[in-house]
C-alpha positions in Angstrom: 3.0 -17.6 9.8 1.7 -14.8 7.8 4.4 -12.1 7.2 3.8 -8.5 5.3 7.5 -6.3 5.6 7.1 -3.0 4.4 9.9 -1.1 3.1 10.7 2.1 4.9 8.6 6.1 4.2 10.6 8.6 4.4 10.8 12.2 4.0 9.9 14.3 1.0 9.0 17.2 -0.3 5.5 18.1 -1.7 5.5 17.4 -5.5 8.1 14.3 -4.5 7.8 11.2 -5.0 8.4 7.7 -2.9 7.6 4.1 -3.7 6.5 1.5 -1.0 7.1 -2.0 -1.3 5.9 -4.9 0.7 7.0 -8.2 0.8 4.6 -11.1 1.6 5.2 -14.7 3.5 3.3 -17.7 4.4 0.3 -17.2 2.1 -0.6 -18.2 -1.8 0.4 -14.6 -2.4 -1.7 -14.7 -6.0 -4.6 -15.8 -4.0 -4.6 -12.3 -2.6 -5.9 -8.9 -3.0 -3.3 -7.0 -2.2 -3.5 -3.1 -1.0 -2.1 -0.4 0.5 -4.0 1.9 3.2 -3.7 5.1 5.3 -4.3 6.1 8.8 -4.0 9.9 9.9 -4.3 10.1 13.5 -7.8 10.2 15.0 -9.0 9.1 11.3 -10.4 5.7 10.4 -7.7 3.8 8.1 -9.0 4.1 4.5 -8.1 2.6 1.3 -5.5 4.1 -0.7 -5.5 1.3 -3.8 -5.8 -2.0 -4.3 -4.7 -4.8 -7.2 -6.1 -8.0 -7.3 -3.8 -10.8 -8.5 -4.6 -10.5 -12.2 -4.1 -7.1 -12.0 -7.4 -4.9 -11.7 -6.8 -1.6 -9.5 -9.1 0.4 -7.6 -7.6 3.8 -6.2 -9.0 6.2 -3.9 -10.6 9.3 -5.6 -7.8 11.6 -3.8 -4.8 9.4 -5.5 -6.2 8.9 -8.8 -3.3 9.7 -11.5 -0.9 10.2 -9.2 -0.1 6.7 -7.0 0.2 3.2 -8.9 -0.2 0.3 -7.2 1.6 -2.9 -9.0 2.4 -6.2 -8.1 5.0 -8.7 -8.5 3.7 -12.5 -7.9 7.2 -13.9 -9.2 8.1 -12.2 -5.5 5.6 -12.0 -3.8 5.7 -8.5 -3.8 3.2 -5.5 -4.3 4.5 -1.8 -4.8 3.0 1.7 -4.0 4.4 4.4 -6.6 3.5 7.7 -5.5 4.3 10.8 -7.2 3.1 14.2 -6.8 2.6 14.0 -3.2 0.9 16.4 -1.3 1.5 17.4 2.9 -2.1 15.8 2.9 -0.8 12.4 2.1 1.5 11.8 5.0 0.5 9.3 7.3 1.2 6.1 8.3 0.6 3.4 5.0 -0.2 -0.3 5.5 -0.1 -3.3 3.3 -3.1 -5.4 3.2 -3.7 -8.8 2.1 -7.2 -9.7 1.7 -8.6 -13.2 0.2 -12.0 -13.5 -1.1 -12.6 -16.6 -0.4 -11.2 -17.4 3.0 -11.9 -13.7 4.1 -9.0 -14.3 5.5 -7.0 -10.8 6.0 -3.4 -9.6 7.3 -1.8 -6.1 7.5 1.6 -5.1 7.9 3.0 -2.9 10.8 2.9 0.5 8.8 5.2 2.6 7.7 5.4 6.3 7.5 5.6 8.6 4.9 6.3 13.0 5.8 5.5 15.0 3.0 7.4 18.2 3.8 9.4 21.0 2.5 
């Protein structure tokens, strides 16, 4: 059984920053792109960044130079740095794990992140 645990959001003021973590289970984690995405409500979800498992990272236009996503295949584990955050940013994140082969594809339950002073 597939498992992605995402650490908790939180609460921070705008120009704060947080970092996400998310743990994976029951898959060849380095077989995985692994990413992190956003849903605001009555928005589709969208891709925030993503890492493949040699390390090549695509970032939405809107994070660019301020999150960093990063992985851990020793355990299993990709992070979300963010830094610099903005109100516009809080929402609820989800991990993703995506294989390109298999198209096989998992998310997490979401966590939620409150930018606010």
């Amino acid at each position: 059984q597939v498992q992605l645990v995402e650490s908790e959001g939180g609460l921070v003021q705008p120009g704060g920053s947080l970092r996400l973590s998310c743990a994976a289970s029951g898959l060849f984690f380095r077989s995985y792109v692994m990413g992190w995405y956003r849903q605001a409500p009555g928005k589709q979800r969208e891709l925030v960044a993503d890492i493949s498992s040699g390390g090549i990272t695509n970032y939405a236009d809107s994070v660019k130079g301020r999150f960093t996503i990063s992985r851990d295949n020793t355990k299993n584990t990709v992070y979300l740095q963010m830094n610099s955050l903005k109100p516009e940013d809080a929402t609820v994140y989800y991990c993703n794990a995506r294989n390109p082969g298999s198209r096989a594809n998992y998310w997490g339950q979401g966590t939620q992140v409150t930018v606010s002073s």
